[in-house]
NUTOR-383204 format. One record per residue: residue in three letters; x negated, y negated, z of N, C-alpha, C in turn. Coordinates in steps of 0.1 Angstrom, whole numbers, plus 5000, padded with zeros to 4 digits. Example, Ala and Ser with C-alpha at 12.3 -4.5 7.8 and 13.67 -1.06 7.14 Angstrom:
<atoms>
Ala486850575078487750455078486850335078
Ser487250225071486350115071487150005079
</atoms>
This chain:
<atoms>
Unk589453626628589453526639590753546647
Unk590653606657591853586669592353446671
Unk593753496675594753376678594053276691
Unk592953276699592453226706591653136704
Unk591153156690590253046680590852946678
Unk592052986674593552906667593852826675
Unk593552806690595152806698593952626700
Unk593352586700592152486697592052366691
Unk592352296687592752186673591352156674
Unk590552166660589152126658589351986651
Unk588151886652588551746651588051826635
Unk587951646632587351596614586151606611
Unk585051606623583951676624583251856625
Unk584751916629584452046630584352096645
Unk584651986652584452056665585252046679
Unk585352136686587052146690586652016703
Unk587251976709587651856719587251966730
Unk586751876739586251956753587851946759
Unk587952066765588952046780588651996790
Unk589351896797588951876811589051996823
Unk587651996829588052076843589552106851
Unk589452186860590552256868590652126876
Unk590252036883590651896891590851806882
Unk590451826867590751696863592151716856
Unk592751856850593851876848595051906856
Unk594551936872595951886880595551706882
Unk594651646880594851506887595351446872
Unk595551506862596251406853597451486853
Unk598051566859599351646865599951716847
Unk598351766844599151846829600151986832
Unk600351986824601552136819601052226810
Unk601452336814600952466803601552476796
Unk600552456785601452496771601552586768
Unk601352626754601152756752600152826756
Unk600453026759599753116768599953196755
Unk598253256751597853296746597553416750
Unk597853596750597653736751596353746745
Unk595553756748594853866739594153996746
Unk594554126740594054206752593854296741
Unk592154296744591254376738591254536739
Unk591054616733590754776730589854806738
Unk589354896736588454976743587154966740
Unk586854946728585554936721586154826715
Unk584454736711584654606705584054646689
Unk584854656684584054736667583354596662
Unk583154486668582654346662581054386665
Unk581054526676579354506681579054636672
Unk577954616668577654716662577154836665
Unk576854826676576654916688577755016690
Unk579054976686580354996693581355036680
Unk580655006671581655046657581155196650
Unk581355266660581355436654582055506654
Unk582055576646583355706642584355746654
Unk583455766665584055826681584655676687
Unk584355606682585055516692585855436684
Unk585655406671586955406665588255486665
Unk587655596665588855686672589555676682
Unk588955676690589355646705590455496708
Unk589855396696590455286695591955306692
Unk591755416679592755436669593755466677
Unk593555606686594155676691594955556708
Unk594255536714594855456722596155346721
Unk597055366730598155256731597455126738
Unk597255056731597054926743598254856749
Unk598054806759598654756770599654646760
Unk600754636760601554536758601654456761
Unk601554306751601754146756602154136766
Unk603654146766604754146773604054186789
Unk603454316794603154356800602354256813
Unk601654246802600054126808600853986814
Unk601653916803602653826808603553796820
Unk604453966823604653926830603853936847
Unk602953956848602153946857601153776860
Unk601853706853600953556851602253506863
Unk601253426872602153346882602853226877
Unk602353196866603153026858603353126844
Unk604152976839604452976825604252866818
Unk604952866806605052716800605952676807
Unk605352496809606352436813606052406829
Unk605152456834604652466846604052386849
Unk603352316858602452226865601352306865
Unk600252286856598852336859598752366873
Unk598252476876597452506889596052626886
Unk595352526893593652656886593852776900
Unk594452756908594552866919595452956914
Unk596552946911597853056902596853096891
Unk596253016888595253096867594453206879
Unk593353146889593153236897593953356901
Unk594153356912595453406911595853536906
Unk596253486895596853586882595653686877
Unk594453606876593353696873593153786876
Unk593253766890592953886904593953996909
Unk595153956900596054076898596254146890
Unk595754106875595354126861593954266866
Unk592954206871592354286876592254426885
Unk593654406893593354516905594454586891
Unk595054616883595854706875594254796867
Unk594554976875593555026866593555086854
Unk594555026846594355056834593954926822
Unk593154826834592654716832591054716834
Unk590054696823588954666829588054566839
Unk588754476826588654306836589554236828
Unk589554106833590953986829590153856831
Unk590153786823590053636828590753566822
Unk591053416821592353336821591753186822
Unk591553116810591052986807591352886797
Unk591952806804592252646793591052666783
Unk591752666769591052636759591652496745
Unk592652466749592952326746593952236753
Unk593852126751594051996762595151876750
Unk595751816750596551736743598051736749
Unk597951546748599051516750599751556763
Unk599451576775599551636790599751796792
Unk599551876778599351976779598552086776
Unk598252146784597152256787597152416775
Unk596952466768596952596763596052656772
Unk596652806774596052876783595853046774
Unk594553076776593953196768593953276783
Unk594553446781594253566789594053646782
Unk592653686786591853766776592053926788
Unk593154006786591854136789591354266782
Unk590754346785590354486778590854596784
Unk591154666781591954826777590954936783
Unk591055036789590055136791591155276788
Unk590255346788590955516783591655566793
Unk592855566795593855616803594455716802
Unk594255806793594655966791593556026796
Unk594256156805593056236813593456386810
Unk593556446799593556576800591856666801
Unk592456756808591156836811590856876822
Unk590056936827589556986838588656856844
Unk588856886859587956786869587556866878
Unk586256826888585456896897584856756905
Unk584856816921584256736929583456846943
Unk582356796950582056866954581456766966
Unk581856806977580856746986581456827004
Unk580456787007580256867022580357017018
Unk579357057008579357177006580657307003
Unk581757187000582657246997583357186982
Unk584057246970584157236962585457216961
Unk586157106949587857106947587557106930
Unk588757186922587957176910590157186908
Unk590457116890591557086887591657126873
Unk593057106871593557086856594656996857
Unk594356876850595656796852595956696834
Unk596956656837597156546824598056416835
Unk597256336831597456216836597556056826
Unk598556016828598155876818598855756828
Unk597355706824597955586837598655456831
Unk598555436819599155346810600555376798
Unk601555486805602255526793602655416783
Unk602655486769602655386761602155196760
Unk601555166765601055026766602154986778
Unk602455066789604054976798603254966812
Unk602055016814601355046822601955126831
Unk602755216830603355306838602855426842
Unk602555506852601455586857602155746858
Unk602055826848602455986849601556066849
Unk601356136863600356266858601156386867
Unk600456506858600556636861599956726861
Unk599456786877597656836880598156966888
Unk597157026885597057176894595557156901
Unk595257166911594257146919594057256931
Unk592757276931591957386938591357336952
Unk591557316963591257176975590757276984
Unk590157236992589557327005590657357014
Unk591357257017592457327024593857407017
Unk593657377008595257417001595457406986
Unk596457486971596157456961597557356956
Unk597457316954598757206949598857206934
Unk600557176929600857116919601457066922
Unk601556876910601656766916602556756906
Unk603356676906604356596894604656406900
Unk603556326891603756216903603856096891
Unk605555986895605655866889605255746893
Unk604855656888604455526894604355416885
Unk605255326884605655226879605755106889
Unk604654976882604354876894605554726887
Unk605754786875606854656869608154716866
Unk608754796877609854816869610954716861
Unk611554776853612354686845611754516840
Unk610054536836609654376841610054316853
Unk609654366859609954276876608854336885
Unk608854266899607654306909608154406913
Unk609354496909609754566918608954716917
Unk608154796927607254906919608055026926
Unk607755126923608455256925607255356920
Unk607655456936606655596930607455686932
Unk607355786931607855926932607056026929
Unk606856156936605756236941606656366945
Unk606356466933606656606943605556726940
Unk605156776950604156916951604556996956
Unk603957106947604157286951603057306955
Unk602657316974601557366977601757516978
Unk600457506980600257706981600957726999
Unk600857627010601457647023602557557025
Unk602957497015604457427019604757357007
Unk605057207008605757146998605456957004
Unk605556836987605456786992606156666985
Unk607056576994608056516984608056346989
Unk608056296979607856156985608756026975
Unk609255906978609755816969609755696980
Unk609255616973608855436978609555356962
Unk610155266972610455146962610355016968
Unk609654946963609254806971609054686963
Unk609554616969609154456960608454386972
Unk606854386967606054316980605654246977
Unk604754136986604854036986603354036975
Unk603553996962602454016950602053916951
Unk601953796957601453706955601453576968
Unk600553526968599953436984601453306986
Unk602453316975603253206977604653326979
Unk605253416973605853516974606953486986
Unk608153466989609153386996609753547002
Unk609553676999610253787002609653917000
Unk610053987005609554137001610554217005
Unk611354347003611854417007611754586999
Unk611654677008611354837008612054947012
Unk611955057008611855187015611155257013
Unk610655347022610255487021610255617025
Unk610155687020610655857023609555967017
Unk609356027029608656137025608956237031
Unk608856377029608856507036607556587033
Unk606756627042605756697040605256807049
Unk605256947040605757067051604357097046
Unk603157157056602357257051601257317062
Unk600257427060599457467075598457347075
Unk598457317085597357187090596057227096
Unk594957277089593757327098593157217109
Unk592557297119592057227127590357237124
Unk589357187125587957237123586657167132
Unk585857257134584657247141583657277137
Unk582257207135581157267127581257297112
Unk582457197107582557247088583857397091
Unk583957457100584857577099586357537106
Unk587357627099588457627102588357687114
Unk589457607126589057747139590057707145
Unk591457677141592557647145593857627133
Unk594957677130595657637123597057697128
Unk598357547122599457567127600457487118
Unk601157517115602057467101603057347111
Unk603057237102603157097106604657067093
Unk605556997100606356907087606656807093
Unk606556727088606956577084608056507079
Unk609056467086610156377078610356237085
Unk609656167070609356007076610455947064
Unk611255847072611755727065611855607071
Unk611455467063611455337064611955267058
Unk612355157062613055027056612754937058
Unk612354827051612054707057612354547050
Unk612454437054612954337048612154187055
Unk611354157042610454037054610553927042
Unk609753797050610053637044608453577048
Unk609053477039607353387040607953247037
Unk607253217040607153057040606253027031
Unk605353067026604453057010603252997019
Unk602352947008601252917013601052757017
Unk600552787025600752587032599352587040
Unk598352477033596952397039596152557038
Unk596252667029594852747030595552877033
Unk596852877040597052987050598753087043
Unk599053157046600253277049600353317057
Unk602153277060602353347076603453427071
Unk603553537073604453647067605553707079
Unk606753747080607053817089607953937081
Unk607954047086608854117086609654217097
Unk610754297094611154357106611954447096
Unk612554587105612554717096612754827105
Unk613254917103613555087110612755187103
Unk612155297114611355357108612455487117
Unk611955607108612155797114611355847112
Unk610655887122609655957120609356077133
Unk609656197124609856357132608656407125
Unk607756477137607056537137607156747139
Unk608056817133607556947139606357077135
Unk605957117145604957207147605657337150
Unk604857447141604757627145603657697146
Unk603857807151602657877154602657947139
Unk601457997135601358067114601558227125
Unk602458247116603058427114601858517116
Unk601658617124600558697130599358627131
Unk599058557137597958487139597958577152
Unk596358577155595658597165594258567167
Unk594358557179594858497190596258387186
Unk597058407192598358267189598158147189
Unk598658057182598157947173598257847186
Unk597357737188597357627198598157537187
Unk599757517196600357417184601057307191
Unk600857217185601157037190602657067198
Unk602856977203604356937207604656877199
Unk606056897198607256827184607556667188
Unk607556597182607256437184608856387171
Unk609656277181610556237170610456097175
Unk610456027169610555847171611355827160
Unk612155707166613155627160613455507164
Unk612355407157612455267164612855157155
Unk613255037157612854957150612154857152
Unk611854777146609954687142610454577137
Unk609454477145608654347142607554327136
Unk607054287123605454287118605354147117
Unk603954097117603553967113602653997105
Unk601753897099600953887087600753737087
Unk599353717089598253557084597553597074
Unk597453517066596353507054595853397048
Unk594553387052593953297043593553287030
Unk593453187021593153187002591653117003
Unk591253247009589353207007588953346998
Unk588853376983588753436975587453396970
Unk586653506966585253466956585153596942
Unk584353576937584153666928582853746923
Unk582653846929581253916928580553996920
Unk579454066917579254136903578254206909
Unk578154346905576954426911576454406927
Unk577954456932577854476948578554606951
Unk579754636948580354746954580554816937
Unk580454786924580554796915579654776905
Unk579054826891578254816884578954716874
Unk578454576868578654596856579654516854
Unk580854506868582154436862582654366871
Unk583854256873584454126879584954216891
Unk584354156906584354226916585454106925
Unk586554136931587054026937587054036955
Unk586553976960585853986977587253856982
Unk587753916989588453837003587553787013
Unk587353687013586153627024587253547035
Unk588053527034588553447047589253547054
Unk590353527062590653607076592353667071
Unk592353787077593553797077594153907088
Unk595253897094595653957102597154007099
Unk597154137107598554187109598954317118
Unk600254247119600654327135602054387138
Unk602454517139603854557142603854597156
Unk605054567161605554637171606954707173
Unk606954807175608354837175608354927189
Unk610154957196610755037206611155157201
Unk610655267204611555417201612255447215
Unk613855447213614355487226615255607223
Unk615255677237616555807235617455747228
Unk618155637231618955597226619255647210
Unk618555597205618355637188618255687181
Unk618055817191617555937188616255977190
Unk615155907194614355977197613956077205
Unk612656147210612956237220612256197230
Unk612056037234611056017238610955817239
Unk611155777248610755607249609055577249
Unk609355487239607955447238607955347225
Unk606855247232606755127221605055207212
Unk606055187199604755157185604055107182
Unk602955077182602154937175601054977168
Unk600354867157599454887152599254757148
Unk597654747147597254637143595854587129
Unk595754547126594954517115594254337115
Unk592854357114591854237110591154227106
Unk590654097099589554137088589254007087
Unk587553967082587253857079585953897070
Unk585853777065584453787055583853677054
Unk582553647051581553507047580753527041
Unk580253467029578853457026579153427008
Unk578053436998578553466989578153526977
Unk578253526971577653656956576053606951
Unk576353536957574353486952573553516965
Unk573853506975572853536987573453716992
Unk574053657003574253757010576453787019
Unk576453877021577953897025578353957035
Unk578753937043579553987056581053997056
Unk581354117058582754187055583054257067
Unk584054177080584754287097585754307095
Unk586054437097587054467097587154587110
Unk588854567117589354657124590854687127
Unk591254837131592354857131592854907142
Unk593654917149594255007158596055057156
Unk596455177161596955237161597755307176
Unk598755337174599055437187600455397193
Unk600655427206601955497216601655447232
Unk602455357232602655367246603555397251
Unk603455517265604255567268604655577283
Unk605355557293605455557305603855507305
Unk603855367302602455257308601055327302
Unk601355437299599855497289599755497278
Unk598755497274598155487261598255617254
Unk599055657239598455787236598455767222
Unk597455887220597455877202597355767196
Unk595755687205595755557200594055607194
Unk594055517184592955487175592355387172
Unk591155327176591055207174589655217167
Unk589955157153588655157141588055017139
Unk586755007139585954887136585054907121
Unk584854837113583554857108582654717102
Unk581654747097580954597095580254677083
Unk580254557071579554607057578954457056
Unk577354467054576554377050576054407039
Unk576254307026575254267018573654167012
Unk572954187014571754147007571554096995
Unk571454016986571754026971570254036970
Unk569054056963567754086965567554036950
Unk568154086940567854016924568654046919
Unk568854046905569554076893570554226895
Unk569154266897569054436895569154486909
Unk569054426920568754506933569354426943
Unk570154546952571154486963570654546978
Unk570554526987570454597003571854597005
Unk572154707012573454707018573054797032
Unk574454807038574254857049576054847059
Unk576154947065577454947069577655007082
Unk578154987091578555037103579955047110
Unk580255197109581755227114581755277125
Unk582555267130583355357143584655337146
Unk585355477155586155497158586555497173
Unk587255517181587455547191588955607196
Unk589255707201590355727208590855787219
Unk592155787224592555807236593655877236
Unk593655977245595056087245595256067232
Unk594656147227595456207211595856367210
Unk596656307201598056467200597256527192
Unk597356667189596456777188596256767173
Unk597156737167597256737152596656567144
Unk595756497153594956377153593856457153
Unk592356447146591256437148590356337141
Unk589756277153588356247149587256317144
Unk586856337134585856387125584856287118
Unk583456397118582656347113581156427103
Unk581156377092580756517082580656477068
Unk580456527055580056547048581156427039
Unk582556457042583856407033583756247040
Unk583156217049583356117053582355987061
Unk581056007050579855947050578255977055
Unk578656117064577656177068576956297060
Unk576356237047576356337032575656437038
Unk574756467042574056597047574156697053
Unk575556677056576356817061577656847060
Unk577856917062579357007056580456917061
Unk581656937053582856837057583256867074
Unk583656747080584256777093583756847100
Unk582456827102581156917110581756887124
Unk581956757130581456727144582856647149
Unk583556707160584556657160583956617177
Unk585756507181585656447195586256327196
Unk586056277205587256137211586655987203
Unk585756037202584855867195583655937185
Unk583355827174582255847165581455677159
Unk580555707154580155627149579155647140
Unk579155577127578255577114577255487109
Unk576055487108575455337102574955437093
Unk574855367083574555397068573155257064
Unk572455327057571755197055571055267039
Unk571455157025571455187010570355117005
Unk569755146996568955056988569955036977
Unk570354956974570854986959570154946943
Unk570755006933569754986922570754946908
Unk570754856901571954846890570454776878
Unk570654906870570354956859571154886843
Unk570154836832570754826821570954886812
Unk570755056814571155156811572555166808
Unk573055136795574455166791574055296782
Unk574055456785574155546775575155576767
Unk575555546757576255636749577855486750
Unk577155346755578155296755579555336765
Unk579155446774580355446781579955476795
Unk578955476802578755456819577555346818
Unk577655266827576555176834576155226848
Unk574455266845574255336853573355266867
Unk573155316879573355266890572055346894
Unk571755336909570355436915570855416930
Unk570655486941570555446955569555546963
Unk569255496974568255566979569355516997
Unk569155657001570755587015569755717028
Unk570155637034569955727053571355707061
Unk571655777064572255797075572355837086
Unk572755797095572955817109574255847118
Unk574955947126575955917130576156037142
Unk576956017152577156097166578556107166
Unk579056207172580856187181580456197195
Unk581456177207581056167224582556187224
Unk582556267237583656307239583956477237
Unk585356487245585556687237586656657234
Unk587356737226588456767219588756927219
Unk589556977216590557087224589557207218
Unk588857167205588457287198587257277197
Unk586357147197585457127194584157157202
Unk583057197195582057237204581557067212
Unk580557107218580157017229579356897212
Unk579256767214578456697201576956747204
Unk576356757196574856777188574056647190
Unk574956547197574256387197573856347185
Unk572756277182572656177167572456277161
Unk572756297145572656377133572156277118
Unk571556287114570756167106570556317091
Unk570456237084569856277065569456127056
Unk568556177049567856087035568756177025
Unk568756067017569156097000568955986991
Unk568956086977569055936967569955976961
Unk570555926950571655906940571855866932
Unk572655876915572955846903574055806908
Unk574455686904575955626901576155606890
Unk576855626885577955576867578855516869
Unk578855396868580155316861580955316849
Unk582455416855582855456843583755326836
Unk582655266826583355146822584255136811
Unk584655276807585655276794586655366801
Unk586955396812588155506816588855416830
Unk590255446831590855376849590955516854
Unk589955606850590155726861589455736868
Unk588655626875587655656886586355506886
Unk586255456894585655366894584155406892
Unk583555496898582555496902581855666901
Unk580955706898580855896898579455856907
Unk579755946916578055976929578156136921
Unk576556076923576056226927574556256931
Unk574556296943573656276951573456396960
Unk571656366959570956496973570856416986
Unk571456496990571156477008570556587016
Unk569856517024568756617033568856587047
Unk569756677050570356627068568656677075
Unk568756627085567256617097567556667109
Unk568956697112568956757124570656847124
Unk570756917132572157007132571657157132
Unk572457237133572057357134571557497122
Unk571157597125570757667110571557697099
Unk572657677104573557727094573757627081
Unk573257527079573257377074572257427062
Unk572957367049572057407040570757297033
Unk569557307032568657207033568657137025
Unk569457107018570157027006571457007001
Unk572456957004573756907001573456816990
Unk574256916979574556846963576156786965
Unk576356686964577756576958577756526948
Unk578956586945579556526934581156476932
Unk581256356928582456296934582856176925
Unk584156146928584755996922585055876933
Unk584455766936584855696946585155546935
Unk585955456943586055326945584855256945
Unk583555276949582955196951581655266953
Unk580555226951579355246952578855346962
</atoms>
């Protein structure tokens, strides 16, 4: 019997006292008592299903996640004022950590004005040695890496990969720790030996983890040298070696959450140098960008609403899905002047919005858009402005409708910007970065299928049957003239990899593009790891 049985006082009859609900324990203004850990393994050896040789092993062999760990990620403690939005809350951060399956967090005894609080989560397999393979737009990336996303139960994230990519081969050496020293403070660190340059990176940030969160403050730094192809039709048909030296700072405040809402602000200095070369004996001589240096500093804002739900068998098979349904917005502006060092005056900006309605029993609507870019002597450049719309259906148990619609659009963009559209990027039936240009757009339209197919106890398996549709308008420096609409049918296996934090989700799917030119092969096989369905 787990300490969670325990934590309970059973009467003289045998049976434990009900708790009162989440309104009725802030309206008698109780306190948390004691907080109960319990965080489950990998396999449940109580199921019988689940108590075999291999997964005892697997049990044996695994570190699980540390009390301590899980703790300190809880927004209250003992001693706190009940709040069912912080138990919330906490859940949904318990959750987004992937070396977490799921988390939940529930009053399980009541006395004397205080509350005991049980957090239950489970463990998945966080060591990844071995070979990996992905394949889509008819092009292949295949690896060798050792990765553990959970060192020793601290949930600290080390891996070390050699990888085979379409554009370039890399080895990776990469840290990431989201609790340093127990605290919000997270830190990554990232260095690569590519085969055309090098790539070096370190962020340290304490951000704003949470909807009440009074501060945040950051840096970051990257250097990233390597050849940058350009492509048209799936083919390389431009290339020119590109580096990168970006650093930022920043320091922002909140006022916490007040009537539903977050109003966030921050402000911060950014460096960010862009240079370009022509690659060594090329011929014809390389078309290569102009050298770009900005040095500004920035104003951001940030609104957020605490309209949170919780979904199951929509973007995921099988497990606690957390959907943002209310609004949120955010916005920087900043000045790059000679002054600063730039090479060049011009205000920065970018912007971000999003909203959602509906809910896990009917149906869901999720807008979202972003923009980007440069204004410079009164013009617009190297501006990007992205929309997209994702609708849900809920249909039964077992069966969802979806359907999505993206686009892009832009204006005076620097040569080393493309709009693309292809195989890596929703359009499965043809090769990566087939169709380039100034603007694009995608509708996708899925059947989806969630199966009670658990094989072998470790994927929950999935079905889709998907069409696509999608065009670019516009020219760009390299690109042939657009092909107008390009459409493919497919169907697909999904796996929910429900015992590993190495990948949410495995596609693998035929696609049968219906229009594009001969060179296009009459079936595109994918195979891949995504986030989501």
């Amino acid at each position: 019997m787990s300490c969670l049985a325990d934590a309970a006082e059973v009467s003289s009859e045998g049976v434990a006292p009900a708790v009162p609900d989440a309104a009725e324990l802030e309206r008698l203004g109780a306190v948390v008592g004691e907080i109960f850990v319990h965080n489950e393994n990998i396999f449940d050896l109580q199921d019988p299903q689940e108590n075999k040789r291999l997964y005892r092993l697997a049990n044996k062999l695994h570190i699980r996640t540390q009390p301590h760990v899980v703790r300190q990620q809880l927004l209250f403690k003992s001693g706190d004022p009940y709040s069912q939005r912080l138990v919330d809350e906490s859940a949904r951060i318990l959750r987004s950590a992937r070396y977490l399956y799921d988390a939940s967090i529930r009053p399980v005894a009541f006395k004397d004005g205080r509350v005991d609080i049980a957090v239950t989560t489970r463990d998945v397999w966080t060591l990844n040695p071995g070979l990996s393979f992905s394949r889509k737009g008819g092009e292949n990336t295949v690896g060798v890496e050792i990765e553990e996303l959970n060192l020793l139960g601290t949930g600290t994230d080390l891996e070390l990969s050699r990888v085979s990519g379409v554009d370039r081969d890399s080895t990776l050496i990469e840290y990431k720790d989201r609790h340093v020293f127990d605290s919000w403070v997270r830190v990554r660190a990232a260095y690569a030996d590519l085969s055309d340059g090098s790539f070096k990176a370190l962020e340290v940030e304490r951000p704003f983890y949470a909807l009440d969160t009074r501060w945040t403050a950051g840096v970051f730094l990257q250097d990233d040298e390597h050849v940058q192809p350009l492509y048209d039709l799936g083919k390389v048909v431009e290339e020119f070696g590109s580096r990168r030296k970006y650093a930022s700072a920043f320091w922002g405040w909140s006022g916490g959450l007040r009537n539903g809402w977050v109003r966030r602000w921050r402000v911060g200095a950014t460096y960010d140098e862009s240079q370009f070369s022509e690659i060594p004996g090329a011929t014809p001589p390389n078309l290569v960008p102009g050298n770009r240096k900005l040095v500004y500093p920035w104003l951001g804002i940030e609104l957020v609403q605490n309209d949170f739900d919780k979904f199951r068998n929509h973007d995921q098979i099988g497990r606690t899905e957390d959907f943002h349904l209310g609004a949120r917005f955010s916005a920087a502006l900043g000045y790059a002047d000679e002054a600063y060092g730039a090479d060049r005056n011009a205000f920065v900006f970018s912007a971000k919005a999003s909203h959602g309605s509906g809910s896990s029993d009917r149906s869901a609507l999720l807008l979202s858009s972003a923009v980007q870019g440069r204004l410079e002597s009164g013009e617009l450049r190297n501006t990007v402005l992205d929309g997209a719309v994702r609708y849900y259906v809920r249909q039964s148990e077992r069966r969802l409708f979806f359907t999505t619609l993206e686009a892009s659009v832009g204006r005076a963009l620097d040569l080393d910007t493309q709009i693309l559209l292809g195989g890596d990027n929703g359009l499965r039936g043809y090769p990566l970065r087939y169709q380039g240009g100034e603007a694009r757009a995608l509708l996708t339209v899925e059947q989806r299928y969630f199966t009670d197919w658990y094989p072998f106890r470790l994927f929950r398996v999935g079905g889709a049957a998907f069409f696509d549709i999608g065009r670019t308008w516009g020219e760009s420096p390299l690109s042939t003239r657009s092909q107008g609409l390009l459409k493919d049918v497919g169907i697909g296996l999904r796996f929910g990899n429900s015992r590993s934090g190495l990948g949410n989700i495995i596609h693998v799917d035929l696609a049968f593009p219906l229009d594009g030119d001969s060179s296009i092969d009459d079936v595109q096989i994918l195979l891949e790891t995504k986030e989501r369905f």
